[in-house]
C-alpha positions in Angstrom: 1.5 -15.4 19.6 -0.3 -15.3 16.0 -0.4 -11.8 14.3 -3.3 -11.9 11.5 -2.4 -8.7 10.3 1.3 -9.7 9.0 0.0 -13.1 7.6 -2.4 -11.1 6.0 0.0 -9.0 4.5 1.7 -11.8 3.4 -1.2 -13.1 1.7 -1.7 -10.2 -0.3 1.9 -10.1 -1.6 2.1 -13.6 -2.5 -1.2 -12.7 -4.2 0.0 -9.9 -5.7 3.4 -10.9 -7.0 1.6 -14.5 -8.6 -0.4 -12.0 -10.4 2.3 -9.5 -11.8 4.6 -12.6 -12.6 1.7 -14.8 -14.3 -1.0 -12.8 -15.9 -0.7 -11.3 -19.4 -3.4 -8.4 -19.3 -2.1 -5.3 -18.5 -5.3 -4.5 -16.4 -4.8 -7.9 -14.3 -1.2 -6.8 -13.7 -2.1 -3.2 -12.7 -4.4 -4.7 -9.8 -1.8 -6.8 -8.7 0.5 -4.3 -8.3 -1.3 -2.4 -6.5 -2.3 -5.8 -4.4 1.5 -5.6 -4.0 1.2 -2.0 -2.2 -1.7 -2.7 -0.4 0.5 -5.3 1.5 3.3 -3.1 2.0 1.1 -0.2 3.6 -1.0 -3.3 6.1 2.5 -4.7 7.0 4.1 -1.0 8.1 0.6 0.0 9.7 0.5 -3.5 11.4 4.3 -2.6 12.3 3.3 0.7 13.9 0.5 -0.5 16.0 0.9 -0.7 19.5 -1.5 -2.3 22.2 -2.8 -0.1 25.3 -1.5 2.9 23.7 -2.7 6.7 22.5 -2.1 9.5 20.1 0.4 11.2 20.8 -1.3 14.0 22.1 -0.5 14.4 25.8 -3.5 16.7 27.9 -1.8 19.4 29.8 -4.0 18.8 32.6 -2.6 15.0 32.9 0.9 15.8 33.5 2.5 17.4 36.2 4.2 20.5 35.8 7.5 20.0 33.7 6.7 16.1 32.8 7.4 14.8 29.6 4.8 12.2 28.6 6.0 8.5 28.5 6.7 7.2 24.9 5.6 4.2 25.3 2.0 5.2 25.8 2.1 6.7 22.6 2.1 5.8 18.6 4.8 6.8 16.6 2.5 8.8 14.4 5.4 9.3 11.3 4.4 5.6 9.9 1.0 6.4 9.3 1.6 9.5 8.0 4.4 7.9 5.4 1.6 5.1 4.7 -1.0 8.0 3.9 1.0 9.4 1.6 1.9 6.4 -0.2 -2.3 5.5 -0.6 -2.0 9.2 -2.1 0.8 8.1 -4.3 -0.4 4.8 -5.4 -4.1 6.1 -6.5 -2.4 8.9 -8.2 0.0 6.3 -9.8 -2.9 4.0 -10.9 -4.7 6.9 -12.6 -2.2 7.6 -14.9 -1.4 3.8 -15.6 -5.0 3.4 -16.3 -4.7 6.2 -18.9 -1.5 5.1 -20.7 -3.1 1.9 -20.8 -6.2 3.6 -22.0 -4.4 4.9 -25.0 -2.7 1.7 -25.2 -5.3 0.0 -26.1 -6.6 2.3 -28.2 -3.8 2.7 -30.4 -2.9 -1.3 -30.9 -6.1 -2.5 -30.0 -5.3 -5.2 -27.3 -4.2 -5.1 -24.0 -2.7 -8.6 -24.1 1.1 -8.6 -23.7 2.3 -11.3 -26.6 -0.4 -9.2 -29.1 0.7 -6.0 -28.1 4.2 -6.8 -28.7 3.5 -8.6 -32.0 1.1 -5.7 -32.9 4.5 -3.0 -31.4 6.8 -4.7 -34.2 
């Protein structure tokens, strides 16, 4: 059986790390990092997923008195909620990189990394 969403998730890393490992603008490399995360979070949701099943929220009414709810009708809601917090993270991470990189450029005048370190020396 063929899961698309881990072969995308591959895609986008191999993406991702041919870009950090090959391109010379900062700007390039920031957006293949964060190609890079965007793999890690579609491979853990993709990991997560179940088929056939709910939230975890179980209606009183459906359960007999002193049930437990089956967990395998449920999602583990706690990867989702980690992979929410890293989106969180990573924007917060790529405004700040955009910034420094911001007064990067300002300050040497190039965001090229064989300049900038000629221009850093």
């Amino acid at each position: 059986m063929v899961h698309l969403e881990y072969l995308l998730a591959v895609v986008l890393f191999v993406i991702g790390l041919h870009g950090v490992l090959t391109r010379t603008h900062l700007v390039q490399k920031l957006l293949a990092m964060n190609l890079l995360q965007v793999a890690v979070i579609v491979f853990f949701i993709a990991a997560a997923a179940k088929r056939d099943a709910g939230p975890p929220i179980a209606p009183a009414a459906s359960l007999a008195p002193g049930a437990a709810p089956a967990a395998a009708a449920h999602v583990n809601p706690l990867p989702h909620a980690l992979m929410l917090t890293a989106i969180v993270v990573g924007v917060s991470t790529t405004g700040l990189a955009l910034a420094l990189l911001i007064r990067i450029e300002n300050r040497y005048g190039t965001l090229e990394e064989q300049q900038l370190l000629e221009r850093m020396r």
